[in-house]
N, C-alpha and C positions, 0 to 999 in steps of 0.2 A: 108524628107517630114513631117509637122507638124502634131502629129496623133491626137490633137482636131478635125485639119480643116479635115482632112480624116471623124473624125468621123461626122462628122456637116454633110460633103455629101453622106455619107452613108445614116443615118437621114433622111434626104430632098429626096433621091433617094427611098429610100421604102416607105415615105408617100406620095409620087408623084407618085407612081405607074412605076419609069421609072427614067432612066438617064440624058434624056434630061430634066425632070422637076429636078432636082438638077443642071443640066448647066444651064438652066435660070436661076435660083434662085440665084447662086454664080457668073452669068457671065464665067462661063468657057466654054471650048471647049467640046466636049463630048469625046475627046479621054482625057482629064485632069480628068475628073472626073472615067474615066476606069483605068487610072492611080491610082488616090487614093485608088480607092477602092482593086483594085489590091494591093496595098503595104499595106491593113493593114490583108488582106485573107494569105500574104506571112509573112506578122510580125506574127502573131497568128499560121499558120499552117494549118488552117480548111480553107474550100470555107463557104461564108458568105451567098450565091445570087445563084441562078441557072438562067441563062440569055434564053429566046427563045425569036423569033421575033413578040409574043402576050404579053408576062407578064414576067414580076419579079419576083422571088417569093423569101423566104428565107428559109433556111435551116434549121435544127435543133437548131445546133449551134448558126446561125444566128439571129433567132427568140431570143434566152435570151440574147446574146448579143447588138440588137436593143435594147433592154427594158431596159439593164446599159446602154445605150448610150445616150438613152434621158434622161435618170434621171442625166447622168454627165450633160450632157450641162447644164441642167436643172440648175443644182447646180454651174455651174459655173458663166452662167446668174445671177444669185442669187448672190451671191461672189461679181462681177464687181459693180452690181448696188449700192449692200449696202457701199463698197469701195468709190462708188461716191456720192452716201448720203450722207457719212463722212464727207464731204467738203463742204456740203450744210446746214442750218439752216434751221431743221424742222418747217414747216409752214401752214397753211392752214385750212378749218372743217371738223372736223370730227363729223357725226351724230353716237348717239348711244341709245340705247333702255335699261331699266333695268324694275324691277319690281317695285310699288311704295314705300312700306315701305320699300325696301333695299336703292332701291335712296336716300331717305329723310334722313335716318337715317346711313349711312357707304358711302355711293356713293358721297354723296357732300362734305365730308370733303377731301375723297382722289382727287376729281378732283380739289378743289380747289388749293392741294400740286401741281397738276399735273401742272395745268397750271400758275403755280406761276415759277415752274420749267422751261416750254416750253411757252414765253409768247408770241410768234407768233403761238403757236396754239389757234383756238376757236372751244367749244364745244357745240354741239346743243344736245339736250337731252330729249327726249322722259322718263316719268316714265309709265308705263302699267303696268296691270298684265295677258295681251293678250299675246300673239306669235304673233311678229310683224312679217313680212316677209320682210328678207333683203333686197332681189334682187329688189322687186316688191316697197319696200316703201323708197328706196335709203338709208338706215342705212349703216358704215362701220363697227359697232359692236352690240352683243345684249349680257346683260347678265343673265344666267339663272339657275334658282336656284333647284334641284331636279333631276328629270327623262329627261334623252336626248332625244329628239324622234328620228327614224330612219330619217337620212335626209343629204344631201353631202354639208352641212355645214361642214367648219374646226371647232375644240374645243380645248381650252385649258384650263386644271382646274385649278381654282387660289386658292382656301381655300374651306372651307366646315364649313358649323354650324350645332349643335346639335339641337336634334329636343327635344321636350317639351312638355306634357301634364297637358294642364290646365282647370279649370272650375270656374264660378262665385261662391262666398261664397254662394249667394240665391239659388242658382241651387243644390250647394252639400248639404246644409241644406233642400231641397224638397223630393234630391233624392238618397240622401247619396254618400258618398265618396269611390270610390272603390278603394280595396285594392291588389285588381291583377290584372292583365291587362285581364284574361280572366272574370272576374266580369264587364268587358266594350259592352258584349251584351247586358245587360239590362239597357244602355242609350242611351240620348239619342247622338250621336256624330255625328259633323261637320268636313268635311275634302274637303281638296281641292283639284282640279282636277289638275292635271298636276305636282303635287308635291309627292304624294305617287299613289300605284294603288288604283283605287277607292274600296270603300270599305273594306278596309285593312290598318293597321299597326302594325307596329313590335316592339317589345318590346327583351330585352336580358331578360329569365327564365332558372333557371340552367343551366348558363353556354351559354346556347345556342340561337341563333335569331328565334325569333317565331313569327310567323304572324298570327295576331288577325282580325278576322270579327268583322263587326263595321256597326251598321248602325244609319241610323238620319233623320233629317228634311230638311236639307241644305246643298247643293254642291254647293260651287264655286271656281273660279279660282284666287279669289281676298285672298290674308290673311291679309287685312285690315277689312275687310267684314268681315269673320270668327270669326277672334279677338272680332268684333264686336256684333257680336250674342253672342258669348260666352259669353262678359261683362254683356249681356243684359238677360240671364240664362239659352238661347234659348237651350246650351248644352253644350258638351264637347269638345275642340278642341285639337289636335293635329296637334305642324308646328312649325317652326324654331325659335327660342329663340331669335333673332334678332328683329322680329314683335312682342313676345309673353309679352318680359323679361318688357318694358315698363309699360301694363297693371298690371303684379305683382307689379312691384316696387309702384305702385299708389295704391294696394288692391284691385284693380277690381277684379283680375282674383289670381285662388289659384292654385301653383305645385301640382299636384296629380301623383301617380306609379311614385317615383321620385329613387324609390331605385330600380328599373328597368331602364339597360338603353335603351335610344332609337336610339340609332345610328347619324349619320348628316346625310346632306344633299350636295352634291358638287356642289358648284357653277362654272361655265363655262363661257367661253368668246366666244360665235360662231361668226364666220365670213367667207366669202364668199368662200376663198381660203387659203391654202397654202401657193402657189405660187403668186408671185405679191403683196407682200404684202406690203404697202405704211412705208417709215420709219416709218412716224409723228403713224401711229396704231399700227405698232410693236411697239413703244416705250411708246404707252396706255399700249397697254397689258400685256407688260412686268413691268411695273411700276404696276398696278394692282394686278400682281401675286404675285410680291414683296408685297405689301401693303396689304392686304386681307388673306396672306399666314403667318403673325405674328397677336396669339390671340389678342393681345393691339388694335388692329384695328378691331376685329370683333369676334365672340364668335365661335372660331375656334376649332376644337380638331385634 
């Protein structure tokens, strides 16, 4: 007797509450399905099921043995389909969400390679620096730069950038240049939400990661915005070298506590599930992780 198909009606028998809801399911008789489950109770050795003529229930045994048995099917489900992708020519849109200076500046070259590669795929593309919601605003990707929040979104990290403290020449000739990072309470500093905890960042001081209060004029969730005050003398910002490193290269904005490091930042790919996941977005994300995961493409450590 096949022991997938045993376990498939094992599966369907205890999430049906019942035998006969795994004989409808498979079309069997309900003495076939007593059968299966009988031959995998006599394969293994243990009773799986304790039968009365109110409820099903399972046994010790039974109970971790369901919980491998949906994650096999699970996996093999998985297996068939992407075997039949194989033979199919990914195709179709995919909507995805990023932030905006990562889009503009890292995000369009690698989609361009992408879809140079997969030219039956098209991509629709949202830049924000909100938390878009997947399920609610039809997105099959979002990506995101920093702090995860708790939430039963999948993640997968593709690279990380270093973080940067910079301030306008006007601003450091007002208010001087500080030369440790705990000299950073008495400015004024801009930090954004969703990116570090508010009020706080970290800096390496002997040896070790230290977390510095910090306070200022301006929170926001934008590090275009940030950047932007900061050009403008409003203060001091701290945030990813990716948004920051352009202002330098122009003079705007000046490296300061540069011989302290500050750690990165991990950028992520969330998406809805796991399970079920469409070739055509596997084959983003994984293209992604490859691209974004070598410095030459992103100011990775």
């Amino acid at each position: 007797m096949d022991r997938v198909t045993s376990m498939a009606v094992f599966v369907r028998s205890v999430e049906g509450g019942s035998l006969a809801a795994a004989a409808r399911h498979f079309g069997l008789s309900h003495a076939m399905v007593s059968k299966h489950l009988r031959g995998l109770e006599q394969s293994l050795g243990v009773p799986l099921l304790t039968l009365t003529t109110r409820k099903l229930a399972l046994t010790e045994a039974g109970e971790n043995y369901f919980r491998r048995c949906v994650q096999i099917l699970a996996d093999i489900e998985d297996a068939n389909r992407e075997a039949m992708q194989l033979q199919t020519v990914p195709r179709g849109l995919l909507r995805l969400t990023a932030p905006v200076a990562f889009g503009e500046q890292y995000l369009a070259p690698a989609l361009a390679a992408f879809l140079e590669r997969y030219p039956e795929i098209e991509l629709d593309i949202e830049l924000t620096d909100r938390f878009a919601d997947l399920a609610g605003e039809g997105f099959d990707l979002a990506l995101r730069i920093g702090r995860l929040p708790d939430s039963s979104l999948a993640a997968r990290r593709l690279g990380a950038s270093r973080m940067i403290t910079c301030a306008a020449p006007a601003y450091l000739a007002r208010r001087g240049t500080p030369a440790h990072p705990s000299e950073l309470a008495g400015h004024r500093c801009l930090y954004l939400n969703g990116v570090t905890t508010p009020g706080e960042w970290w800096y390496e001081v002997d040896g070790r990661q230290t977390t510095v209060r910090v306070d200022g004029p301006l929170r926001s969730n934008s590090v275009a915005l940030a950047c932007q005050s900061a050009r403008l003398g409003l203060g001091i910002v701290f945030g990813p070298a990716f948004a920051l490193e352009p202002a330098v290269a122009r003079g705007d904005l000046v490296p300061i506590l540069t011989t302290f490091a500050s750690g990165a930042l991990d950028i992520h790919a969330l998406y809805l599930s796991k399970r079920h996941v469409s070739k055509k977005l596997r084959l983003l994300i994984d293209f992604l992780a490859s691209r974004f995961s070598r410095p030459a493409d992103i100011d990775g450590v």
